[in-house]
N, C-alpha and C positions, 0 to 999 in steps of 0.2 A: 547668520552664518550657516553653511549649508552641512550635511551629514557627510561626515568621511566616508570615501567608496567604500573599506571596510565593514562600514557600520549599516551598510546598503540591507535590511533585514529582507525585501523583497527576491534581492539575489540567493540572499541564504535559502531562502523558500524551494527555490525554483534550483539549487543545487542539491537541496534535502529532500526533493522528489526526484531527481535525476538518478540519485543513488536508488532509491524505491524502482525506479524505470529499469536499470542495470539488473539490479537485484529479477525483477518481474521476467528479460528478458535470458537472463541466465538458468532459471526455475523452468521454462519454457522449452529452451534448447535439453534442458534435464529430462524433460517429462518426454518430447516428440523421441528422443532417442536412448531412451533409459535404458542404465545399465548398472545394475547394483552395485560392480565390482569395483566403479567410478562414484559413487554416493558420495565418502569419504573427501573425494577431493572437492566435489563439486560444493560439500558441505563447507571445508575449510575456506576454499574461495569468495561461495555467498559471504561467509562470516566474515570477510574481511571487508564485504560491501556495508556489511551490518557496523562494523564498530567504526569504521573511516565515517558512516553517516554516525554515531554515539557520539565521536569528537567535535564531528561541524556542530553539532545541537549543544555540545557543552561550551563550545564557544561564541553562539551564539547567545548561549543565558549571562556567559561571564561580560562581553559586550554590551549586554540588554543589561546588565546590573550598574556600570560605568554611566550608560548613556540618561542625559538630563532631557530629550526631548525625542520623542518619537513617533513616527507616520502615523500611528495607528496606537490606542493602548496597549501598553503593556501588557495585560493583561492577555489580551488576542493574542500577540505576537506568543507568548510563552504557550499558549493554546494549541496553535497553528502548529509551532512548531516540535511539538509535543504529540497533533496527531497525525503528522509526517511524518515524525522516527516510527510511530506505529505502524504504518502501514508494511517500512523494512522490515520491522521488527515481526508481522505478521508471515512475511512469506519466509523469513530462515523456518520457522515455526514447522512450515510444511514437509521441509528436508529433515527437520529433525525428525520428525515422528515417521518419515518412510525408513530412516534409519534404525528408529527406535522399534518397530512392528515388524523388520527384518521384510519388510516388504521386495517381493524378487520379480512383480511383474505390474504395470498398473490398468486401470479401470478407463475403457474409453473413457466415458465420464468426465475424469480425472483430467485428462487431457484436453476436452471441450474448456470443464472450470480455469484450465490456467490462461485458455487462450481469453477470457471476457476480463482476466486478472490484469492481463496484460495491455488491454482496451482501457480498463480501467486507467492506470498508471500513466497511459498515454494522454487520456483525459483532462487526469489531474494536471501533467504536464502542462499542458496548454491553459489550465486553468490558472495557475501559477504566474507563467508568463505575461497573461493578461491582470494578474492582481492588482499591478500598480498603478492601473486607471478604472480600478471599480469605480471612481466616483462618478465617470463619466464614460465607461464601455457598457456599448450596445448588446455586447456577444457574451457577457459575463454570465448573465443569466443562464443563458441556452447553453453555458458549458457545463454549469452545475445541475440543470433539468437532461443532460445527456448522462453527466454519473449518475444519478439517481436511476434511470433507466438503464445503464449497463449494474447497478446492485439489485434490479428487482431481477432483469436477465439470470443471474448467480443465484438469487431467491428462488426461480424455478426450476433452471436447473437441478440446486441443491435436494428440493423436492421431489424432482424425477428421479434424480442418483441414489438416492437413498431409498425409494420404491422397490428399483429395480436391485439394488442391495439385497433389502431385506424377502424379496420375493424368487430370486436367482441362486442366493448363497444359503448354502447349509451347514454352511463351517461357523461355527460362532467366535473364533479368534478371527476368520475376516473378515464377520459384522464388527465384532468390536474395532476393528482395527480401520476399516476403511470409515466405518462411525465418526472417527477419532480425526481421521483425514482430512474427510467433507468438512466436517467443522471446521477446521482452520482452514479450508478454501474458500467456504460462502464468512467466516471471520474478515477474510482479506478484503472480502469488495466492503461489507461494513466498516471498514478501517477506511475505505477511499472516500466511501458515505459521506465519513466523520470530517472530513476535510472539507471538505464542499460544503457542508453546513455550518462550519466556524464562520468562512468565508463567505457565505450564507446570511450567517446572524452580523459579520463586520458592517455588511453593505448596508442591513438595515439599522444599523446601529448610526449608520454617517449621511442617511437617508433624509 
């Protein structure tokens, strides 16, 4: 008997990065045109990207608790889906702390890091898509050796930004503060890392 469309856990994948994708894509339009006075709203709106993806993932486990047979173990799948909602869960992250730091202008920088976020997210996207034929896609690999190469991209970045931080700025509330920043932007592409390498260890697990 075959799995209910509902209980399609691949689909859930590939909708629990879609929100990450939104989420990625709205943080973007935030930073190119940034406007403090708009924070608040932009913050409400991500947050609403955030908890609509909290409910697919809690429905997802209550499904995954019912269900007697599945694609993939269980295990994985609670994994998976666990470093999905991270990923959303890391870019609200970044709105909260420019609201939190009263931040009123941002760091070119700042703006390079969200566009490789956004690369990211599109990555995984496609990475997702293709999940359902890991056992037998050609292209699986080279989408996960692509994120890994846009998180080392954020790895150098992150290094340069914070060079030119600590070497530029002599305000010690905008070290600390843009400190605090970077961290959750080069956080973000680790978070897309981490997806790619569950789906990583699946493929060799069915190997």
């Amino acid at each position: 008997m075959g799995r209910k469309k509902e209980n399609n856990y691949f689909d859930m994948f590939i909708q629990a990065v879609t929100y990450s994708c939104q989420a990625a894509d709205m943080l973007k339009e935030n930073f190119i045109s940034f406007d403090p006075e708009q924070l608040p709203a932009c913050m409400e709106a991500l947050h609403h990207i955030e908890h609509t993806a909290d409910l697919a993932k809690h429905d997802l486990m209550e499904k995954l608790l019912k269900e007697f047979i599945t694609p993939i173990d269980r295990e994985d799948i609670m994994e998976l889906s666990s470093a999905l909602d991270d990923v959303t869960d890391s870019l609200e992250d970044i709105l909260l702390r420019l609201y939190m730091f009263r931040i009123t202008s941002l760091r070119e920088d700042a703006v390079s890091f969200v566009s490789i976020i956004c690369d990211c997210c599109c990555a995984l996207k496609k990475l997702m898509v293709e999940f359902p034929e890991f056992r037998k896609s050609k292209a699986i690999k080279d989408m996960i050796i692509e994120i890994n190469h846009l998180e080392e991209n954020g790895d150098k970045l992150y290094t340069e930004a914070m060079r030119r931080l600590y070497s530029e700025s002599g305000d010690a509330v905008e070290i600390l503060s843009w400190t605090a920043i970077y961290d959750r932007l080069e956080k973000c592409c680790d978070k897309c890392e981490d997806v790619a390498d569950v789906v990583e260890t699946v493929i060799l697990k069915y190997s």
